[in-house]
N, C-alpha and C positions, 0 to 999 in steps of 0.2 A: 209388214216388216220387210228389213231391204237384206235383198239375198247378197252378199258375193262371192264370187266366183274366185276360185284358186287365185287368178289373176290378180286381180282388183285386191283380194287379201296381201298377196307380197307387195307389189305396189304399195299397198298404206303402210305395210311394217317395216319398208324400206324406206318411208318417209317419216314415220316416229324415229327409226335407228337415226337420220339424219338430222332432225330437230334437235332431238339431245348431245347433240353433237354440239350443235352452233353455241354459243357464250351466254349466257343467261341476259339477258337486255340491259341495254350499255346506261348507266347514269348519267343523264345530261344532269352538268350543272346548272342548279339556280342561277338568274341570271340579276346580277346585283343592279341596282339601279343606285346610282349615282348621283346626289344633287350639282348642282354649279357652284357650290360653295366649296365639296371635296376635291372636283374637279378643277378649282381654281387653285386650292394650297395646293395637290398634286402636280400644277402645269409649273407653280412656282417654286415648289421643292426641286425639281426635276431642272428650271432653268437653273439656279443657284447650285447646287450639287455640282451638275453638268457644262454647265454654260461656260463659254471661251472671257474672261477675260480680256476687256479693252478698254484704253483709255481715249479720253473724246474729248477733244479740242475745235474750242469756238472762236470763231474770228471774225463772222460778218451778217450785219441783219439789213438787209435791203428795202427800204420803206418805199411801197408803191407811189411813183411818180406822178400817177393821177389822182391819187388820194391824196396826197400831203404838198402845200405849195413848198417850195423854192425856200423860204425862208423856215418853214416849221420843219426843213429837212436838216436844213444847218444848224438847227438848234439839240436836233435829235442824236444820237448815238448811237452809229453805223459798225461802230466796232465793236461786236459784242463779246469781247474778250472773255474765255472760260472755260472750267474744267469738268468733267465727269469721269465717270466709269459705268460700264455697262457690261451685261454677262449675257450671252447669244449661244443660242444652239440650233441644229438645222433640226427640224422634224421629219416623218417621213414620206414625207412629202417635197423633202429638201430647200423647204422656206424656213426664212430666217423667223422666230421668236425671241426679242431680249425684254432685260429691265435695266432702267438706265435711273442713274441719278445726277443730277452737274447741277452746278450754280454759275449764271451766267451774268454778263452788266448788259441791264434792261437800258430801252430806250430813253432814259432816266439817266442813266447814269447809275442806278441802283443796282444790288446784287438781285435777282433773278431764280430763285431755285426752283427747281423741277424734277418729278420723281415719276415715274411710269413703265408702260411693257409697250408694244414696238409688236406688229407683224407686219413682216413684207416678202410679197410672192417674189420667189427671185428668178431672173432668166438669163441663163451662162448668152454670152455675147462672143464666147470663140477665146482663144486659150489664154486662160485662166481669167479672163473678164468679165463678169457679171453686172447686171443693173436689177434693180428693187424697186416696187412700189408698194404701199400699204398703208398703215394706219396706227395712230398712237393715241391710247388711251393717257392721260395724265394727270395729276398734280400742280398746278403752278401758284408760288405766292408772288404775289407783285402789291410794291406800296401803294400804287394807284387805283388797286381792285381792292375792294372789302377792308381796307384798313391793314394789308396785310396776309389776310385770311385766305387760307389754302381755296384754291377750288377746283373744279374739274374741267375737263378741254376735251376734245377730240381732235385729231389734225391728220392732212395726213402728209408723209412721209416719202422720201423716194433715196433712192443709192447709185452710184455705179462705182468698181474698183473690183479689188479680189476679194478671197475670203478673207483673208488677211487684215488688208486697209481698203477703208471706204472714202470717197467724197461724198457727204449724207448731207439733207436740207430737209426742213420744212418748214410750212405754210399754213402763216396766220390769217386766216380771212377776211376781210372787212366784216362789222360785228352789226355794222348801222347803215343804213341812208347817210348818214353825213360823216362826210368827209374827216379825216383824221382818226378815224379807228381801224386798226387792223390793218387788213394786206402789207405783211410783212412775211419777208426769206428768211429762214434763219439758215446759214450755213457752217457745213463743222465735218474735221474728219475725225476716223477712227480708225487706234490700231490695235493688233492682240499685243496681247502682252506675255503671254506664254508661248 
């Protein structure tokens, strides 16, 4: 059996006095786990809610020179006159997030609609001038794909301007080997509107 000694005795009852003292042991919360479906209505409740307001105007789709001859460029439609709107928010990480929607004139001549969400890591360039690069998920219906039929895209995206207003473009990639598809600019600015 374990003796102690006066000593060893106040010592311990001066360490029970102190334990009762300390807070009963803290509740960590549960920790939710989250699928990418909650996670995506939350990223998009949060853009729409929050998100700045801007209107986006298109004016020029540049068909790659080595792709397309001389003649199938003049026949093409380089002005790709159009309208959106799009809602942006910084995150915190201070890169941009939007969802944009516009209808633009396809290389066709046709109206062009598109619907999508837009990330781009952005990097201040000195007062008040920023540039973006990133990536855009999207939507596109064009008469010449599927009859019409919506389908999806990846592209990606770049900016420079302020927060404000942007000069923004992107880049349709050649889709094939042969020549005449793809590699196309599209270019367009944006402003807030609030």
């Amino acid at each position: 059996m374990l003796k102690l000694n006066s000593l060893s005795w106040r010592r311990l009852c001066c360490l029970a006095a102190l334990l009762s003292t300390l807070p009963a042991q803290a509740q960590v919360p549960e920790k939710t786990e989250t699928g990418w479906w909650d996670s995506t209505k939350t990223k998009v409740s949060t853009i729409v809610d929050d998100g700045q307001l801007s209107l986006m105007l298109f004016g020029y789709a540049r068909h790659g020179r080595n792709t397309y001859t001389q003649e199938r460029i003049a026949e093409l439609n380089e002005k790709a006159w159009g309208l959106g709107f799009s809602k942006a928010i910084r995150n915190t990480k201070d890169n941009e997030e939007s969802l944009y929607g516009m209808v633009i004139s396809d290389s066709h001549f046709r109206p062009q609609p598109m619907a999508g969400y837009a990330y781009q890591w952005m990097q201040p360039l000195g007062n008040k001038l920023e540039a973006g690069a990133g990536v855009t998920a999207l939507l596109i219906s064009r008469t010449d794909y599927f009859d019409g039929f919506p389908f999806p895209a990846v592209l990606p995206v770049a900016s420079i301007g302020t927060r404000h207003s942007k000069l923004m473009a992107a880049y349709v990639p050649r889709v094939s080997k042969n020549k005449g598809n793809g590699d196309v600019l599209l270019m367009f600015v944006r402003f807030d509107l609030d």
